[in-house]
N, C-alpha and C positions, 0 to 999 in steps of 0.2 A: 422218506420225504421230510423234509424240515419245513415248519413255521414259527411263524417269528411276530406273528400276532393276530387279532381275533380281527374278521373281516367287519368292515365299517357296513353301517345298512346302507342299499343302494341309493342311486349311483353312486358307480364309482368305473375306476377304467382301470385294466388288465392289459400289462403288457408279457404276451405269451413269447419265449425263445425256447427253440429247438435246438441243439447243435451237436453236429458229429465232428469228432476230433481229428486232425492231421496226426502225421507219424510225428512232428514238430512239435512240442508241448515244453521247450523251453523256455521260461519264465512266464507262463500260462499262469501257475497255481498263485505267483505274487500278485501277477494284475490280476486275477480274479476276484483275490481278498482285497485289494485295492479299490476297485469298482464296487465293491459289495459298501465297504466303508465311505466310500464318496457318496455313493446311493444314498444308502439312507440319510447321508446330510441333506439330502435335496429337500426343497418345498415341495409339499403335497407326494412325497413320498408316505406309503402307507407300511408296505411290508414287502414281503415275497416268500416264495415257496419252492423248493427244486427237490427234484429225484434227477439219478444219471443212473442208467441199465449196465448191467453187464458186460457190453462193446465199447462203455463210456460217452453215449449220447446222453446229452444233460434234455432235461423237460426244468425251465425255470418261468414260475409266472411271477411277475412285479406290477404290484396295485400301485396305483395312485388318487389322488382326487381329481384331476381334471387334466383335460389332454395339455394345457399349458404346459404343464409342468414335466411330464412327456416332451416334450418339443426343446424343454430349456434342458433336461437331461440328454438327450441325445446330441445336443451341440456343446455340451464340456469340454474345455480344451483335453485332457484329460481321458478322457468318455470317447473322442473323437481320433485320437492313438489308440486306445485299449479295440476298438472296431477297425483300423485299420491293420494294427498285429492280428487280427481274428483272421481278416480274409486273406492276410499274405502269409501267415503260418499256423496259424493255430486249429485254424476251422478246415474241413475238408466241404461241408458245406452246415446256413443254417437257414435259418425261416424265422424272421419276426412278425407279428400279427398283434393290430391293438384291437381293444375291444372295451365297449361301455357296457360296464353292466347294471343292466335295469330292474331285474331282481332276480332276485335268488333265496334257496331254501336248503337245509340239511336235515339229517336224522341222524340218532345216537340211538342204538337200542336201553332198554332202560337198565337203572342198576338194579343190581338184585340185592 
């Protein structure tokens, strides 16, 4: 799992992606570091988080501050190619899901 920063206290909004990969993964790995870097230029970017299993399904979640900013990242000119390469080569399928988060809590067992 990678993270890339400490979560802000609530709310805030999570954008969950799931995705299984196509036999196609030609020039995937550019636009992927591409999208990660335009990302985080956005306003109200916060961070993100991803693991990918064994088969190469990726789990990637991306905080933001407010769904606005959600809405103006998903129409990038940019943003709007990188999702259309997804579903005509890249992806065999995926699953996006936003979500506000109202609160939340962790644990760390403690140091010794």
């Amino acid at each position: 799992m990678t993270t890339s920063f400490v979560r802000p206290e609530p709310p805030y909004y999570a954008v969950i992606i799931t995705t299984a990969p196509s036999e196609d993964l030609d020039g995937y790995a550019a636009m992927s570091k591409r999208m990660a870097e335009l990302g985080e230029a956005q306003p109200g970017y916060l961070g993100r988080e991803s693991m990918t299993d064994a088969d190469g399904r990726d789990l990637v979640v991306i905080y933001y501050t407010d769904a606005e900013s959600i809405t103006s990242w998903k129409a990038h000119p940019e943003h709007l190619e990188a999702q259309r390469l997804g579903r005509d080569r890249w992806y065999s399928s995926y699953t996006v899901e936003v979500a506000r988060v109202e609160r939340a809590y962790a644990w760390q067992p403690p140091l010794d």
